[in-house]
Backbone bond lengths (Angstrom), bond angles and torsions (degrees), N, CA, C in turn:
res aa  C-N    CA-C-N  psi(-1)  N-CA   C-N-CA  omega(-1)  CA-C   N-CA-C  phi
1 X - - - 1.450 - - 1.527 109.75 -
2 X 1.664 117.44 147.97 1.054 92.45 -176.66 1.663 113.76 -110.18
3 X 1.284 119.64 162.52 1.504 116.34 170.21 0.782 123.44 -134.70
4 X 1.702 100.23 145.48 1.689 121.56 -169.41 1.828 102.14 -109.65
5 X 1.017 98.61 141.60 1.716 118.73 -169.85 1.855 108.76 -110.97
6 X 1.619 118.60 -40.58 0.918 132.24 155.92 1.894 120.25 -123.18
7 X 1.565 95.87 125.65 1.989 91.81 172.58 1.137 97.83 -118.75
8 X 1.528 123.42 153.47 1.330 136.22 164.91 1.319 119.78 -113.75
9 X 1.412 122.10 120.94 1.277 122.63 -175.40 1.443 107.41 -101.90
10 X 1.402 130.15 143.69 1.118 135.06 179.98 1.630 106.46 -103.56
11 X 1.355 110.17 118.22 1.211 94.06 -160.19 2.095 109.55 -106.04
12 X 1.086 147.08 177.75 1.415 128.34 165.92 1.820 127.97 -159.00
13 X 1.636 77.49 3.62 1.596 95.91 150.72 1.837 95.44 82.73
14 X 1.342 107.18 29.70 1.598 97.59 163.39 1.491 116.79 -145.00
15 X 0.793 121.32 176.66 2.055 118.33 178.86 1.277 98.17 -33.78
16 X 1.521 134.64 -80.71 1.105 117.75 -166.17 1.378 141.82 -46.38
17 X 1.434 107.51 -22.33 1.512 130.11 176.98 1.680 93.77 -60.25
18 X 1.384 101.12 -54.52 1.918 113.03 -155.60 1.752 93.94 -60.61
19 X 1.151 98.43 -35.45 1.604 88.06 -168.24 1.961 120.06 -82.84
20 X 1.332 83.95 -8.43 1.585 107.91 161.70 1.510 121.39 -71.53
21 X 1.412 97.67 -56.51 1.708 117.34 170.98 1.506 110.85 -45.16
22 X 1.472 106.70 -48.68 2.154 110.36 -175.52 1.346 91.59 -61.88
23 X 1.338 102.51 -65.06 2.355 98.42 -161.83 1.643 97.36 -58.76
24 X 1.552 155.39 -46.30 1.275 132.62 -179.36 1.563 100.69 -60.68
25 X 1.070 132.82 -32.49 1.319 128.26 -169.76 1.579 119.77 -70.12
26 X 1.823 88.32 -34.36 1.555 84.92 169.13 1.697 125.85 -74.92
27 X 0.917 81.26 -28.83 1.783 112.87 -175.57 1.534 108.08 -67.82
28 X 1.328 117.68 -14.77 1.428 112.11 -165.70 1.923 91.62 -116.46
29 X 1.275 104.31 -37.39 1.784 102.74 173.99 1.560 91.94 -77.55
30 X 0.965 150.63 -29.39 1.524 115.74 -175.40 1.463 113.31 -105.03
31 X 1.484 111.58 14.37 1.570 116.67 152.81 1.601 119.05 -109.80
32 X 1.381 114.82 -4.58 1.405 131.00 -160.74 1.694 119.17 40.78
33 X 1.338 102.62 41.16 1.220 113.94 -168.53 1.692 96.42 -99.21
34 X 1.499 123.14 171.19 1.474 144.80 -154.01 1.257 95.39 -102.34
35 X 1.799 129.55 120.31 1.254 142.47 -173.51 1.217 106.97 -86.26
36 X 1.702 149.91 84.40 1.271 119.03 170.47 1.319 136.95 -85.64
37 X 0.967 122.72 108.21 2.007 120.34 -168.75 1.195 114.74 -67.29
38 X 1.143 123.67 132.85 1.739 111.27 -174.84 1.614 98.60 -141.44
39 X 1.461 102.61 136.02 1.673 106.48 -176.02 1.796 85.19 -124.41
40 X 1.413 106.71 130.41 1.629 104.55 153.91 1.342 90.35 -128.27
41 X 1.628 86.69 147.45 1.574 121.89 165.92 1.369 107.74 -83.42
42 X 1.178 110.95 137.00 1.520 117.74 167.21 1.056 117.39 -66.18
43 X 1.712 137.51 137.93 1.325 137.83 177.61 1.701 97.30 -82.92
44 X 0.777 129.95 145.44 1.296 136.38 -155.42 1.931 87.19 -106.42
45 X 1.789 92.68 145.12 1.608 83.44 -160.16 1.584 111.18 -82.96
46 X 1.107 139.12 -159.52 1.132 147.03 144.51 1.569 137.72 -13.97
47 X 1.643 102.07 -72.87 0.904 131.17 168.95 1.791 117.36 -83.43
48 X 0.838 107.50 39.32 2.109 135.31 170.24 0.906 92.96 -103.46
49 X 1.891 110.01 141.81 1.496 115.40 161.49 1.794 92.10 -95.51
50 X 1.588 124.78 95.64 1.550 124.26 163.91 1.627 97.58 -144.82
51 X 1.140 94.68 135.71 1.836 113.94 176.52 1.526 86.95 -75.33
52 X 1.766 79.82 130.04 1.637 108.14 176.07 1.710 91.80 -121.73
53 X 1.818 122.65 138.80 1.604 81.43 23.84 1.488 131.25 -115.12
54 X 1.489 125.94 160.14 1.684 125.93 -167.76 1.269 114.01 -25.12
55 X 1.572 114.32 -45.26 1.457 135.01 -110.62 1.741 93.72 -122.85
56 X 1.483 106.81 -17.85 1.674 79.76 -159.40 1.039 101.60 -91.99
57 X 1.817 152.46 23.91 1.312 143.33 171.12 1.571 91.45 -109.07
58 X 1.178 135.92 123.18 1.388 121.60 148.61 1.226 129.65 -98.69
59 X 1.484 125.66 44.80 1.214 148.65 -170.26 1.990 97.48 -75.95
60 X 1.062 96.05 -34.70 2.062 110.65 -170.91 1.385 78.16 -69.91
61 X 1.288 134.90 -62.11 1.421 119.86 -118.18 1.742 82.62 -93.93
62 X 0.991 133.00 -49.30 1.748 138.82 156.69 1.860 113.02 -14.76
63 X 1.388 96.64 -62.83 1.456 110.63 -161.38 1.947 89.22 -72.02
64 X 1.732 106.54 -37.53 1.851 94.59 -166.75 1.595 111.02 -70.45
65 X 1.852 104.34 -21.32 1.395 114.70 -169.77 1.929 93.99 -77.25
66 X 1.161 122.19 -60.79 1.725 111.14 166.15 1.082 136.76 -27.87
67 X 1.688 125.52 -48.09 1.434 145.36 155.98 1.553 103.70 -58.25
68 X 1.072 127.58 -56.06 1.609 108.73 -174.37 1.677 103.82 -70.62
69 X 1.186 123.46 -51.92 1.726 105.92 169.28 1.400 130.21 -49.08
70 X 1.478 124.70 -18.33 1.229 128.33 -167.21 2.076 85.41 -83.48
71 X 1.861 102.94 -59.71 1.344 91.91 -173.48 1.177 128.36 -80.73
72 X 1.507 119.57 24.03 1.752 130.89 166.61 1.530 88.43 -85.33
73 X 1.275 112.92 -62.68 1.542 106.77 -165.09 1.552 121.40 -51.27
74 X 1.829 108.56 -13.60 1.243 81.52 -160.43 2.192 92.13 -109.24
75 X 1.508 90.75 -1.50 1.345 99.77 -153.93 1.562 100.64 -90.12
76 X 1.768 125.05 -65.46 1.049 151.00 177.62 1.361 107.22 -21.27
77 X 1.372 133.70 133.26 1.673 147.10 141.60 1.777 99.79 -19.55
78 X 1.405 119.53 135.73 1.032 119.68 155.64 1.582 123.03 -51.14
79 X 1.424 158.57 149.13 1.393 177.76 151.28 1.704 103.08 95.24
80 X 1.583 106.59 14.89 1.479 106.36 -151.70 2.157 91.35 -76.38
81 X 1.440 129.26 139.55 1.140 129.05 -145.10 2.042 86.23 -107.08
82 X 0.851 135.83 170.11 1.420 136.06 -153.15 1.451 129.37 -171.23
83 X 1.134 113.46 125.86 1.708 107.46 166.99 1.597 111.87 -129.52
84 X 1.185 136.23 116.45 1.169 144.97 144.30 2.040 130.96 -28.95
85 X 1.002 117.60 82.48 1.461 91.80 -161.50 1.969 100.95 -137.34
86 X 1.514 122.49 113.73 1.370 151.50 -138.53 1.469 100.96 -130.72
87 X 1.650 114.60 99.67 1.219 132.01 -153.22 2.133 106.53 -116.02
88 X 0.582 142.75 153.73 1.462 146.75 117.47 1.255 144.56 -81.51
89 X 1.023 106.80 110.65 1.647 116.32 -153.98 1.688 127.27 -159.06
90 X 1.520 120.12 -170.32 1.597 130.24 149.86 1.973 102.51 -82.99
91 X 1.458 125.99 106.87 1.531 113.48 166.14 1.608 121.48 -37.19
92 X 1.158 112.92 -35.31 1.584 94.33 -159.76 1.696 92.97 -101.43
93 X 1.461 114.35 -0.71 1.994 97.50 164.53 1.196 91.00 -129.52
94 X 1.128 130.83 43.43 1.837 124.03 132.51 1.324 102.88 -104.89
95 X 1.236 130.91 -30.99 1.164 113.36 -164.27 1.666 111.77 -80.03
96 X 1.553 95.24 -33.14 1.966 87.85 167.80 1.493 100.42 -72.61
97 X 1.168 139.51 -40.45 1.257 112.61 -150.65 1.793 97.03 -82.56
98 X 1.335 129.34 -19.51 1.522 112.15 175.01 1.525 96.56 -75.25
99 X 1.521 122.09 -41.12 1.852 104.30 166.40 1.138 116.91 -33.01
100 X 1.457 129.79 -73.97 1.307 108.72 171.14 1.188 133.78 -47.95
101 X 1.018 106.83 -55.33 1.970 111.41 175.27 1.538 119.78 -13.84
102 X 1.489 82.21 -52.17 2.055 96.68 -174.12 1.302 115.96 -100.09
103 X 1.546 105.07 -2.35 1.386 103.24 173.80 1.407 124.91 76.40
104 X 1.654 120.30 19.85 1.193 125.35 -140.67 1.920 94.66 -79.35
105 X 1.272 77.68 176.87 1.558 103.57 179.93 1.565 126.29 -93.54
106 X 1.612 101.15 -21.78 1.689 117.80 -173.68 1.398 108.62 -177.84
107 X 1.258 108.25 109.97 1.687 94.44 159.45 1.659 121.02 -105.50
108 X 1.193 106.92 148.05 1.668 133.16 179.94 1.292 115.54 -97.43
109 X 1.673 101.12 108.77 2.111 91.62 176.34 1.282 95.79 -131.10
110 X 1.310 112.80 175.76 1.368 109.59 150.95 1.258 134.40 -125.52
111 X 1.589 129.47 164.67 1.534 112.08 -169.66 1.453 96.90 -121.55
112 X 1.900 98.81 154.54 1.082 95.88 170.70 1.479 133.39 -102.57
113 X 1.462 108.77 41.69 1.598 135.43 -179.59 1.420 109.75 39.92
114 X 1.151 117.83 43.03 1.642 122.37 -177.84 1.574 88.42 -83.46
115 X 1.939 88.65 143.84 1.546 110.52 177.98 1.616 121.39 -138.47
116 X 1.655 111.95 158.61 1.299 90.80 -178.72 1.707 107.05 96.76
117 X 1.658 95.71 -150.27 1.604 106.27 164.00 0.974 120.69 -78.65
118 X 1.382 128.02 -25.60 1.327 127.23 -174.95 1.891 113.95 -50.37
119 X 1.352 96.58 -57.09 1.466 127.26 166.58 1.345 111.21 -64.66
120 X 1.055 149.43 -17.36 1.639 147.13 157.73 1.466 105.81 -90.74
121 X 1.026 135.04 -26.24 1.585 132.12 -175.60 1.576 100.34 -79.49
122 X 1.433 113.09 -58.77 1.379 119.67 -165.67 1.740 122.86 -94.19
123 X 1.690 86.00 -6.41 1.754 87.62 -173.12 1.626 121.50 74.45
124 X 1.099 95.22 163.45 1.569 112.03 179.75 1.920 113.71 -125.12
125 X 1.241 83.94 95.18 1.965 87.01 -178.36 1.888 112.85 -71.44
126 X 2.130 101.78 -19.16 1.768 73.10 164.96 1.534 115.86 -97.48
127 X 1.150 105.81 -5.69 1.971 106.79 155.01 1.257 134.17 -23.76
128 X 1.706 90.40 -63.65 1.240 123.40 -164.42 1.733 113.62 -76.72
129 X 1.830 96.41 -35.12 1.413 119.05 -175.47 1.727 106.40 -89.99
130 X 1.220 119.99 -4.96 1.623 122.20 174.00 1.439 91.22 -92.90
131 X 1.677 134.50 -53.02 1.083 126.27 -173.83 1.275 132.21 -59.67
132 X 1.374 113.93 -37.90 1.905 120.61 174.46 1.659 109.73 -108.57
133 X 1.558 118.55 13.97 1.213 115.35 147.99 1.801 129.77 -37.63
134 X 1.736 102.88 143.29 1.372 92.70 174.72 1.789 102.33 -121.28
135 X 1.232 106.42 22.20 1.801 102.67 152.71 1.513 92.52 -164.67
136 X 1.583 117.53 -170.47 1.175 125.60 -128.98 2.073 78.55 -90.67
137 X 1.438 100.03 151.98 1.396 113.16 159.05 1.513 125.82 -118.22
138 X 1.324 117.07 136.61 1.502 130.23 178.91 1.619 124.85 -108.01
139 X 1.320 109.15 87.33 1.433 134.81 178.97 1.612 118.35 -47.05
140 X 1.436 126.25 103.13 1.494 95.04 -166.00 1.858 80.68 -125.83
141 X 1.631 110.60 -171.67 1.370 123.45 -170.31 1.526 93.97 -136.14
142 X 1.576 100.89 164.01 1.697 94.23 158.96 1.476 138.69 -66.20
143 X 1.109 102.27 -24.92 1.251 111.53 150.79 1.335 146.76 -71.27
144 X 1.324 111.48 11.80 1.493 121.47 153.23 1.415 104.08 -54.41
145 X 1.928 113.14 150.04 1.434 117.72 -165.98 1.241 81.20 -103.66
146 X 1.419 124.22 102.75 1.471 146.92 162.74 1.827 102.19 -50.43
147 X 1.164 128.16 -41.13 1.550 125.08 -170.38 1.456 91.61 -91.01
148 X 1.421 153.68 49.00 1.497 136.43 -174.71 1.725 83.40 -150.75
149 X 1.384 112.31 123.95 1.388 131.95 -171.68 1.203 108.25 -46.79
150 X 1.081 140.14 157.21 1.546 131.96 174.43 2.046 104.27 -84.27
151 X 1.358 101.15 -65.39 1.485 128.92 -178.71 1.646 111.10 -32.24
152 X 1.526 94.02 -29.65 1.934 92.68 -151.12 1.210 133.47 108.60
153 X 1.209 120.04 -28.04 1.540 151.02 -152.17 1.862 80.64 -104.34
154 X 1.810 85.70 140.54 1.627 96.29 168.28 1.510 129.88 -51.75
């Protein structure tokens, strides 16, 4: 069997995220391993009409770190152990580079199965984040059956 000691969930604040959040959650109580949640904000590109610079109010990054504690508390496995952590950035190279950072064991995202142009215009950050990963990644949808045990076990 295998075990994870640290998981990182990428989190993005919509159904699919949440249904990401249950399977690391399960995954982290039945390894008793350390959940880290990670939300990055997109730096808004260049060509945006937004007064830069991005970074100097951190009022966002406050209000995203509140919202992800409210929905750990309400979402997370009971004894499940946790870190909160609210980035500014590109998602799919923050999220490897806090993978590395922590050295994790697995990260958990979810996609939002865009196809076509949709998916060539806008990209795919768990694509991108399965490809320059530095341990194994677990792709989930909203439609993962969130009430169906992870383990096997009733």
């Amino acid at each position: 069997m295998l075990k994870y000691t640290k998981i990182l969930c990428a989190f993005d604040f919509d159904g699919n995220s949440t249904a990401a959040l249950l399977l690391a959650s399960a995954l982290a109580k039945e390894n008793n391993a350390t959940l880290h949640i990670l939300h990055i904000a997109r730096v808004p590109s260049q060509d945006m009409d937004v007064p830069l610079p991005f970074d100097a109010d951190p009022r966002w990054e406050r209000e995203a770190r509140a919202k992800l504690a409210l929905i750990a508390k309400d979402t997370l496995k009971a004894g499940v152990q946790y870190v909160i952590d609210v980035r500014t950035g590109v998602p799919d190279i923050d999220i490897v580079r806090v993978a590395r950072e922590l050295a994790v064991d697995l990260i958990v995202l979810a996609t939002h199965g865009r196809t076509g142009f949709k998916r060539f215009a806008l990209g795919s950050v768990a694509e991108r984040v399965i490809r320059e990963a530095p341990c194994p990644v677990l792709v989930t949808r909203e439609t993962f059956p969130t009430s169906a045990p992870v383990s096997g076990s009733p």
